[in-house]
N, C-alpha and C positions, 0 to 999 in steps of 0.2 A: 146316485146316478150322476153321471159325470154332464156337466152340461157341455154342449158346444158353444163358442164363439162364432157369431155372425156379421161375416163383415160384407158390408154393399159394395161390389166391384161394378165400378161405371168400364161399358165395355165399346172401343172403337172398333166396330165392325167391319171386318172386309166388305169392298164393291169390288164392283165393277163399273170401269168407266168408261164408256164409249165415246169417242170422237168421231164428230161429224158420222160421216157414211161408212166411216172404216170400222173393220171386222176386228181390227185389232183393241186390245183393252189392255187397261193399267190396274191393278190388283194393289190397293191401302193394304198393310202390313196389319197383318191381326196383332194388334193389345190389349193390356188392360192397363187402366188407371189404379192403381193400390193406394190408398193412405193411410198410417198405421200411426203406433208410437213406441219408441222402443223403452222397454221396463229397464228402472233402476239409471236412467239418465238423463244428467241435472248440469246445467248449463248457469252461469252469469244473467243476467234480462237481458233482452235482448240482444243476447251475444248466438252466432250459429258455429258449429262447426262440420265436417266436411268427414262420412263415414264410410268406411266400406262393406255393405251389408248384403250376404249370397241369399238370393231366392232360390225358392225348388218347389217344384209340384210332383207331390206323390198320388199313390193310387189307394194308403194307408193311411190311418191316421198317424201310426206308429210304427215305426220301422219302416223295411223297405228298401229297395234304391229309389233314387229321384227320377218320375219319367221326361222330369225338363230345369233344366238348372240354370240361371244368371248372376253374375254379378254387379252392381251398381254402385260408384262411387258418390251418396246421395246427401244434399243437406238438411241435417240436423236442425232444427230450433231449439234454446235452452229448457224446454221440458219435455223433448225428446222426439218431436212428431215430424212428420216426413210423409211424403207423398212422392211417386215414382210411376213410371211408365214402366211394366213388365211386358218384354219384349222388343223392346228401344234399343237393344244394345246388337239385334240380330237385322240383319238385314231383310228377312222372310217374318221375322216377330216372330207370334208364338206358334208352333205348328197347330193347323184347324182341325187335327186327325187324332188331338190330343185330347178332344171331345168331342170324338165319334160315337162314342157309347152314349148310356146314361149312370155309368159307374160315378160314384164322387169321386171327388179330384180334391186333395189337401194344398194347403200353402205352407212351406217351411220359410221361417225367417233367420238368418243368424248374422248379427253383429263381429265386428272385427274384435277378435280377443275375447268373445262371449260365447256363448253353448246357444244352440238353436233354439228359440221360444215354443212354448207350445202351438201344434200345428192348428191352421184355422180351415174352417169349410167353406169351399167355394161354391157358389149360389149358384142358380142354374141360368142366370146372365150369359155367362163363358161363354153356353152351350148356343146362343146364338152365333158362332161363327160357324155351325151346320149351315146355314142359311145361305141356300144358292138364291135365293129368288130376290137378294137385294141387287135391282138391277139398276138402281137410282140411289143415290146418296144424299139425305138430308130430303126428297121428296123429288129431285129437281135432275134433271137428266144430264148426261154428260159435256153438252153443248153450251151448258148455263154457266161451265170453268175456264176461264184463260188459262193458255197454256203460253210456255215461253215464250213463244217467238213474237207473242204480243207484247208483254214488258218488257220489250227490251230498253238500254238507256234512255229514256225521256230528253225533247230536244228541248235546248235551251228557250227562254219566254223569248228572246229575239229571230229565233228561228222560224223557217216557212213554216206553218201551220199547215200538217195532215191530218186526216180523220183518222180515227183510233180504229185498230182492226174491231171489225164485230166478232163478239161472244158466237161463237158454236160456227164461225162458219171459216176455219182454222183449213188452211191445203194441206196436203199430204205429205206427211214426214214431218208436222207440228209437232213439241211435245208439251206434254203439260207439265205446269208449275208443280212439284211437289208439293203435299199438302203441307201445312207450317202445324205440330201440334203440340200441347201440353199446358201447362198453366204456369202463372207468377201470384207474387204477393205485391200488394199496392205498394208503391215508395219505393221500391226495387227495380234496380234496372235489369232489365230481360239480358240475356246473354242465351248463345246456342249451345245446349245441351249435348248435340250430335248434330248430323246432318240433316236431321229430321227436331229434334223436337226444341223448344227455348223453355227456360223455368229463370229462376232467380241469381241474378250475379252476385258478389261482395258489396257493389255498389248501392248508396240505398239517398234517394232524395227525399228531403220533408216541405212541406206546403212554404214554408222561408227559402227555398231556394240552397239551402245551406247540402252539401254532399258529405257522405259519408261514409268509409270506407273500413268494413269490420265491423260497424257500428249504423243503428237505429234511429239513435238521438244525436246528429251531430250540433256543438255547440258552435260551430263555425262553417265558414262557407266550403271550408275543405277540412276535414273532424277526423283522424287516421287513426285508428283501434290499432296500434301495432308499431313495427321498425319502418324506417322510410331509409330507403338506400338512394343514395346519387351518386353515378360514376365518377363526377369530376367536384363538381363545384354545388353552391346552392348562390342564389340569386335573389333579390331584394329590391324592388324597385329597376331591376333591369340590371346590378350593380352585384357583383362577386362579394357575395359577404362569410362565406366558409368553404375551404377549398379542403381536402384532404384527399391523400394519396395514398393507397392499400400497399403499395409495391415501395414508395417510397420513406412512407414513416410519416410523412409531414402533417401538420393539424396548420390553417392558416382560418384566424375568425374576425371578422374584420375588412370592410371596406377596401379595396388594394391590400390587405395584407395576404405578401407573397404572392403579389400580382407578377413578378420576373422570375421567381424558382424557373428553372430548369431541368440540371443534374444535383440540385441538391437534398440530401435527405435526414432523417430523424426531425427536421427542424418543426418547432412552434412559436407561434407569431399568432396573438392577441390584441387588438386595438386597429384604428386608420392608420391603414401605412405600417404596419408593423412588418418588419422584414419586404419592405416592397420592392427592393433592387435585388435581393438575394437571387444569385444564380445557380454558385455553385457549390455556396456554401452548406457545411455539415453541422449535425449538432448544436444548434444555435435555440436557445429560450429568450424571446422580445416578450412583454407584458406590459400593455402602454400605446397609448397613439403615439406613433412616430420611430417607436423604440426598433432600433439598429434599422432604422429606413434606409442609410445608406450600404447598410452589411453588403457585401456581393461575393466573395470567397473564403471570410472569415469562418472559422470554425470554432467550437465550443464556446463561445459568448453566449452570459446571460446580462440581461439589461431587464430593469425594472422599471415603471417610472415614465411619465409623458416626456417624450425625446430620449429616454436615456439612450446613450453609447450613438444617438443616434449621427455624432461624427468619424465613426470608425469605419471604414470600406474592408480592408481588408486584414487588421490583428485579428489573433486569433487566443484564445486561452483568458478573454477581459472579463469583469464582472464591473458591472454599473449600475447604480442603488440612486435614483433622484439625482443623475451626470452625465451631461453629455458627451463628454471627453473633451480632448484640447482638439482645440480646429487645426486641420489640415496634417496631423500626425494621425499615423496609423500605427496603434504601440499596441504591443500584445506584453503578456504574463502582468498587466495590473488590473487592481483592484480599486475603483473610485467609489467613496458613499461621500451623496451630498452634493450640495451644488455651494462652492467659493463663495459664491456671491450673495446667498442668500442665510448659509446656516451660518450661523455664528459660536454657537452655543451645541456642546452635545454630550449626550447622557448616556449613559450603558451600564441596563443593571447587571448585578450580579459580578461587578470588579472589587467595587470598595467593599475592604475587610474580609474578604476570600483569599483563601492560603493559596499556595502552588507548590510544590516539591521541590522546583528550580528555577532559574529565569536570572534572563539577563535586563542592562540598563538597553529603555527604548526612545531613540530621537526623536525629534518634530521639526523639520527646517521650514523656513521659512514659506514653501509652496505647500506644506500640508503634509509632504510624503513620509512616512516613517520610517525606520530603518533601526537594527539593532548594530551597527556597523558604522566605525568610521567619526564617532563620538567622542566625546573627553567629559569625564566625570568630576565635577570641582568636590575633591572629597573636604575643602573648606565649610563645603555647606553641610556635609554630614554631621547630626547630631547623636548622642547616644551610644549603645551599645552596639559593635560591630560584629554579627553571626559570622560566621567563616563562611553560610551562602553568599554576604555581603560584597567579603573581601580575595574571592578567590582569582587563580588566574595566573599567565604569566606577564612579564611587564620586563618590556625592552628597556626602558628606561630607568632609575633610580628610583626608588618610594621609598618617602622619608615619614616615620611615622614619630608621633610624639606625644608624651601625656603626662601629667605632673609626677605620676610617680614611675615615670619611665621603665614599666614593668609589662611583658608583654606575652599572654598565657594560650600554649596554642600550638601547632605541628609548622614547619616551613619545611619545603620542598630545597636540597642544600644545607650548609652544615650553619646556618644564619651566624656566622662568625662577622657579617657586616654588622647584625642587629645589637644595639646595645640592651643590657640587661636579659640576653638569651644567651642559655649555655650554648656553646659551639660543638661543635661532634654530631653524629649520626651513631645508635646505637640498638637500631631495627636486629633481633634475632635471623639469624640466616639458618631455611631449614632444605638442606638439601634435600631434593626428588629426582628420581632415577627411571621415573614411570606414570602412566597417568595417575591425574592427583584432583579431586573434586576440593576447591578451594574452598574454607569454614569460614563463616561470617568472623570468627575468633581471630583470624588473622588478618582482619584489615586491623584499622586504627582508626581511631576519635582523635575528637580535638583536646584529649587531655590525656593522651597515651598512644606507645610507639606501640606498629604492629609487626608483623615478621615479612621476612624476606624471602620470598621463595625461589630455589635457585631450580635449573633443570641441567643434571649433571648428567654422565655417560657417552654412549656414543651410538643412540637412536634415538630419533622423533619420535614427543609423546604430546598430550592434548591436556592443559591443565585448564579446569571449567570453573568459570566463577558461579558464585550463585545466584538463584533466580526462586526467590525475588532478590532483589539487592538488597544492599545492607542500608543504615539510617544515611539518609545525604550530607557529604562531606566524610566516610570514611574511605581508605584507600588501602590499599596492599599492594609493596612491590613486589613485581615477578622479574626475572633475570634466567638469560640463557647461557648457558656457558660447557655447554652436552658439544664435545667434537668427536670426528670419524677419525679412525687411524689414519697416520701420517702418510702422505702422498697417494689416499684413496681418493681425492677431487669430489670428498663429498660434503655437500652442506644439511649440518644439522638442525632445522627448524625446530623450534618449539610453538605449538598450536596452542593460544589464549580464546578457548569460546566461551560466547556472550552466554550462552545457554538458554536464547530465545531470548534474550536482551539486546539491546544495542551497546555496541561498543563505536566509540567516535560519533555517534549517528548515522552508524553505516544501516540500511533498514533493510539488506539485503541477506545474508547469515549470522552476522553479529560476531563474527571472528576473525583472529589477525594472528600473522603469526611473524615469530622473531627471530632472526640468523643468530648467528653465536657471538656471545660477547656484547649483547644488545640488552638492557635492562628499560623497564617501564614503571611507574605509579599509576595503577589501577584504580580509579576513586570512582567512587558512587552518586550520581546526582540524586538517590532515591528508586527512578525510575532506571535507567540502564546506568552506562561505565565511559568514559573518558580513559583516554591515555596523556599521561604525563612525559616530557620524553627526558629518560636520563640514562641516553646512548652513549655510550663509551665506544670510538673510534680509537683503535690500535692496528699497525700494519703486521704484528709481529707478535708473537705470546709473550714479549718482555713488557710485564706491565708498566703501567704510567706513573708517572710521579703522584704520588696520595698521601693527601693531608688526613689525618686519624688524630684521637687522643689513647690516652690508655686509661683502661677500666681496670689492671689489675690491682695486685700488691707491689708491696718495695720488693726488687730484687727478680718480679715474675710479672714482668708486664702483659698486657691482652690488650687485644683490639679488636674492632670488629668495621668490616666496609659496608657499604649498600650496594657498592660495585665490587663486590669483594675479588680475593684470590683461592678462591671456594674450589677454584678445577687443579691449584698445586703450586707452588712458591716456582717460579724460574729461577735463575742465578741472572742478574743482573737487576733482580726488581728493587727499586727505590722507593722509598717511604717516608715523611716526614712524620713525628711524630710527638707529642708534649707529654712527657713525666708528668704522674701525677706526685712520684715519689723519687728522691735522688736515692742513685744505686750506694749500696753499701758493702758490697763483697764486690769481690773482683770480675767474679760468673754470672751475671745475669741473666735472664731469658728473656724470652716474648714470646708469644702464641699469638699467630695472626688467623683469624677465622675459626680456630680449634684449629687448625693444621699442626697442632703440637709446639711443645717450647724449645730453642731455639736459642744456642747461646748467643750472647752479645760480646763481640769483641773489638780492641782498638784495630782499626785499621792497620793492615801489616801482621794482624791476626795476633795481637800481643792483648794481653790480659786488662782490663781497665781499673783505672786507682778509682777508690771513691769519690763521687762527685762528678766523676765523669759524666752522668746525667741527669740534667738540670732540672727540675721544675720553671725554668725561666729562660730556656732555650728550648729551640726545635732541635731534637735529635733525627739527623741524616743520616737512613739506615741503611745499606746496600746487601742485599743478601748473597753470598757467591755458592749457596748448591749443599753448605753446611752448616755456617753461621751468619749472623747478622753483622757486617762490619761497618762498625761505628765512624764515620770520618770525619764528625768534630767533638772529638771529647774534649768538656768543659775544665779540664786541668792541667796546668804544666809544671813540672816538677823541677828543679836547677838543684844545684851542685849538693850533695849531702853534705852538711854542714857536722855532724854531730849523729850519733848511733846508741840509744842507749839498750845497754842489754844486761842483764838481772846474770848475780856472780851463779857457780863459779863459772869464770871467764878463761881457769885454764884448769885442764882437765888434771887428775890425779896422774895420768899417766905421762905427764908432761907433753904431749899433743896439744898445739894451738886452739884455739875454739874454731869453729864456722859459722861465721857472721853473716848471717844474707839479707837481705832488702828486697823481695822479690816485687818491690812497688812502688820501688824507688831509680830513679832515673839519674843519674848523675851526672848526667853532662847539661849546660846550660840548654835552654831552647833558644832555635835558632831560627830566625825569619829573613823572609823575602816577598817581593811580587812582580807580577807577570807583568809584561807588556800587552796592550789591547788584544784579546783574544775574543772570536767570533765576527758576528754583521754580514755573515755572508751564507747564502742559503745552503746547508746540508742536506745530504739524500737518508733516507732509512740506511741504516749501519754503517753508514762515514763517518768520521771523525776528523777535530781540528785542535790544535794543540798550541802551546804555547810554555816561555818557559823564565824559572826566575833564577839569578844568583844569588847562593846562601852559601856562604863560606862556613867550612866545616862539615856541611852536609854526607852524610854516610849512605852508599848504596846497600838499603834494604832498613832500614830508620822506619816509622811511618812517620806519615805527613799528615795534617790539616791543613785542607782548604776550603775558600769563602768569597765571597763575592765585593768588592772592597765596598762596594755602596751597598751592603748588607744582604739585597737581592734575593732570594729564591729564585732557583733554574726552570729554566721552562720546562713544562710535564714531559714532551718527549726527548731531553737532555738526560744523559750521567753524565753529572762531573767527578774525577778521578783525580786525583795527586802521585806520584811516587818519586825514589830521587835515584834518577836514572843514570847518571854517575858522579862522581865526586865536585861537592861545591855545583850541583845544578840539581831542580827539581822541574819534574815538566808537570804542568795542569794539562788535563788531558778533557775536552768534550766529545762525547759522542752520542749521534741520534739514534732515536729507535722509530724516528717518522719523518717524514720529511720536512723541515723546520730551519728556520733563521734565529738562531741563538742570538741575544743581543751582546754589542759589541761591551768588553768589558774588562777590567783588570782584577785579577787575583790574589789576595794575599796568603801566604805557605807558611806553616809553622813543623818544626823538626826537629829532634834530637841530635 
């Protein structure tokens, strides 16, 4: 058998209230008092919260529709229990007609987010709001209530004293006070429910006077269960001690700190006075009484530290660590820790005996500032072993290096022909590319071997990508562009060097660079990204420069190889200097420059050369004219044949003379002269200046040798020329391939 729940419902009965003599009556809103608890709901101690829970009265226990339904937004205590006025929320309450019968009448209860509990029996309390014959309320007739117009505002204790209206004897068109109903819990401040009824607020006082808000137990005289929001500021003694702005960012904690803000925003400011003049300044972090007190437009400053930066008004971009800055400057992009005057001494872990991948020498002058700029290194005081991270770089000046066995093992940028005890030459593999090219770690170079040369030939831009990661710190790989557009197409052919998500130069933007034609570079690796070395070769004209080479080949098949080579095709007029490693021994010799093929050698005037012609102990000045190599100082001169010797028989059977030939023998003496000062005065790209010597006997179409009388080498955009242009005169002939000042000079001519 199913039992029922019975709950005791206290019921405020409608009256009727009569005033005075009048006919007319005021009718109490029929309710009921409900107190219940809701199942399965568990709360903190004395913590409440705030539920929304629908009442209904059926005419079922089960099923049904509702013959009267509300809702009440009611509070909780933390073991569930609650108490409400049914009918509070209606302005008529609950209708009286609703217990006209003597049918039962159920109670539904259901929580927000929960299923309806089971329904309870309502007692036959209710059914007192049948009851016409309550014509008096509480025993006492309607006369025994003040009604409005008696309470009205109470006059002040200094005002004329009136007698207070009498109870019940109210004129016509009084109305009465509505009644005040419901209940509280003690320590809780009442607050109005509705128009009609008060119950319990959030607020709750304890016998100490202490308030509390959310809370039962406060530990203070103001005890807040929850967030505290302030639109502007919080206050301390009457004095702004935390300011913060929703719209503008700002956090200010602290006594005047950012007591002048205006338009400024993100900022924070810690400590008295932190950020107190700031107006309109942004982004600024103060931590510290005082710190950036003066700030007022500076932006992104952070200051640490009581006073720090606290002399800066308006830089921006500073950091200040224990510093106030220098008085009366307002410097922005530095960085101070410390204060001059008190630290002496400072420590920083985690330097000493830590590697790095790169780095440069760092100054200290005399005010503290550092800088990696602008310094000189006494390498006097260097001791030890010098890593090539040590010693790299370029240097306007001379470096003279020295050490007992004047032996020095290692790569130089240049053909180190200053350096003593370094072979001189440059002898990098050249690998032509025609197309993109992903560069192999295999071709840079160490400090104990050469790497290759990468050329970019043709006539379209391509992209050759270094690698990523880089190679070990301190190896390098040149790259060279020398890729041109057909002739009078106005087009230029770049070649694209990407860092491949590296840096190159410390560019931190793409990591790529690119190079016009005829431009070469030394790509080297700090470890982390790439430097460029620059070894740009300026030329106005495709006639190459004057270049110093050695030769790697054999006797009689010389080789060479450039770093700025001739990779894109030999011109006719390119000059070369170059050192034998072998004197020629036949008459033909070759040269191969680049692999461009070999390439006969001949005397100037295109005549065959005698043995010896070249030297191991002279530079050979080579001029190329479009076929062969024309030699213009061969190391040999031949005079008058003296003597012929030739193996019998010397006279044929057929009594026919012999033919005796010399094809390597010269027989006329050699004949010299020299020029008059020739040059000093500035030439354009393809002019020429000439000058000329007497050589008595001189033949038109002879060759010539000529030379510089004070031994000299020509400058790189100079060919010097000899021929003998008519009889008993030879002219020395200069001409530029750039715009250049040959130095003033005389000539000496040598000729058959």
């Amino acid at each position: 058998m199913r039992l029922w729940k019975m709950v005791a419902l206290w019921v405020l009965s409608s009256a009727v209230i009569a005033v005075g003599q009048q006919s007319t009556s005021s009718t109490i809103p029929p309710v009921i008092e409900f107190r219940s608890t809701l199942r399965g709901f568990h709360l903190p101690a004395n913590a409440t919260r705030t539920v929304g829970i629908t009442f209904a009265i059926y005419a079922e226990q089960e099923g049904g529709a509702p013959l009267w339904i509300e809702t009440q937004n009611v509070l909780v205590d933390g073991d569930g229990r609650y108490s409400v006025i049914l009918g509070s929320m209606r302005g008529d309450g609950i209708p009286a007609d609703l217990f006209s019968g003597r049918e039962a009448r159920w109670l539904g209860v259901k929580a927000e987010g929960h299923e309806e509990e089971a329904r309870v029996l309502l007692a036959s309390v209710p059914y007192a709001f049948r009851a016409r014959e309550a014509e008096t309320l509480g025993g006492l007739p309607a006369s025994a209530f003040v009604t409005l117009d008696s309470v009205q505002t109470p006059a002040r204790p200094d005002a004329a004293t009136t007698a207070p209206p009498s109870i019940g004897t109210q004129s016509a068109g009084s109305r009465l006070l509505p009644p005040t109903l419901g209940h509280g819990t003690k320590g809780f401040v009442s607050m109005w429910l509705n128009t009609v009824y008060i119950g319990n607020s959030a607020l709750f006082q304890d016998t100490n006077q202490n308030i509390g808000l959310g809370t039962a137990s406060p530990a203070a005289k103001l005890d807040v269960n929850g967030s505290v929001n302030a639109s502007t500021s919080y206050l301390l003694g009457g004095a702004t001690v935390l300011t913060a702005g929703v719209s503008s960012a700002n956090l200010f904690t602290g006594f005047n700190a950012g007591a002048g803000n205006t338009t400024g925003s993100n900022n924070t400011g810690t400590g008295d006075g932190a950020l107190k003049s700031n107006t309109s300044g942004t982004a600024n972090t103060a931590q510290g009484a005082g710190a950036l007190q003066s700030n007022s437009t500076g932006n992104n400053n952070i200051a640490l530290g009581h006073n720090a930066g606290a002399n800066n008004a308006t830089g921006s971009f500073d950091v200040y660590i224990g510093n106030q800055g220098p008085t009366g400057v307002n410097e922005s992009n530095t960085i101070r820790i410390g204060d001059p005057a008190n630290h002496t001494t400072a420590y920083i872990a985690g330097i000493n005996g830590a590697s790095t991948n790169s780095g440069v020498p760092v100054f200290i002058d005399s005010t503290g500032k550092l800088g990696t700029g602008g310094g000189a290194v006494n390498f006097s005081q260097v001791t030890g072993t010098l890593t090539s991270p040590q010693f790299t770089g370029t240097y306007i000046n001379s470096v003279t290096l020295s050490n007992a066995a004047n032996i020095f093992n290692g790569s130089f940028t240049g053909n180190g022909s200053g350096l003593s005890g370094v072979s001189s030459g440059l002898s990098w593999p050249i690998i032509i590319k025609s197309a993109d090219y992903a560069v192999q770690t295999i071709d840079f170079s160490t400090p104990s071997s050469y790497g290759n040369y990468l050329i970019l030939t043709g006539s379209v831009a391509h992209t050759f990508t270094l690698p990523n990661p880089a190679p070990p710190n301190g190896s390098c790989v040149a790259i060279g562009n020398v890729a041109g557009a057909p002739i009078a197409s106005n087009t230029n052919v770049f070649l694209t060097v990407s860092g491949n998500g590296l840096q190159i130069e410390g560019n931190l933007t793409n990591g790529t660079t690119t190079q016009p034609r005829r431009h070469s570079y030394l790509y080297c690796s700090d470890g982390v990204g790439y430097w460029r070395l620059n070894r740009q070769i300026a030329s106005p004209s495709q006639i190459g420069p004057v270049l110093y080479t050695v030769d790697t080949g054999v006797q009689d098949a010389m080789k060479t190889t450039f770093v700025a080579g001739l990779d894109f095709g030999l011109n006719t007029g390119t000059t070369i200097f170059i050192l034998p490693i072998h004197p020629n021994a036949t008459t033909s010799p070759t040269l191969d420059v680049n692999g461009l093929g070999a390439k006969r050698i001949a005397r100037f005037g295109n005549q065959h050369l005698a043995p010896g012609d070249l030297s191991t102990t002279a530079l050979a000045v080579l001029i190329y004219d479009g076929l062969v190599w024309q030699l213009v100082n061969p190391q040999t001169v031949a005079g008058t044949v003296t003597s012929v010797t030739a193996t019998a028989p010397l006279v044929s059977t057929g009594g026919t003379a012999p033919n005796i030939s010399c094809p390597t023998c010269i027989t006329m003496a050699a004949l010299t002269g020299t020029t008059g000062t020739i040059g000093g005065s500035l030439l354009s790209a393809g002019s020429c200046t000439n000058g000329t010597a007497t050589v008595t006997g001189a033949v038109v179409g002879h060759p010539v040798a000529v030379s510089a009388s004070d031994g000299s080498l020509p400058n790189g955009f100079i060919i010097l020329s000899a021929a003998v242009t008519s009889p008993n005169t030879v002219t020395v002939q200069l001409c530029a391939t750039g715009n250049v000042t040959p130095a003033a000079n005389t000539y000496n001519v040598t000729t058959q």
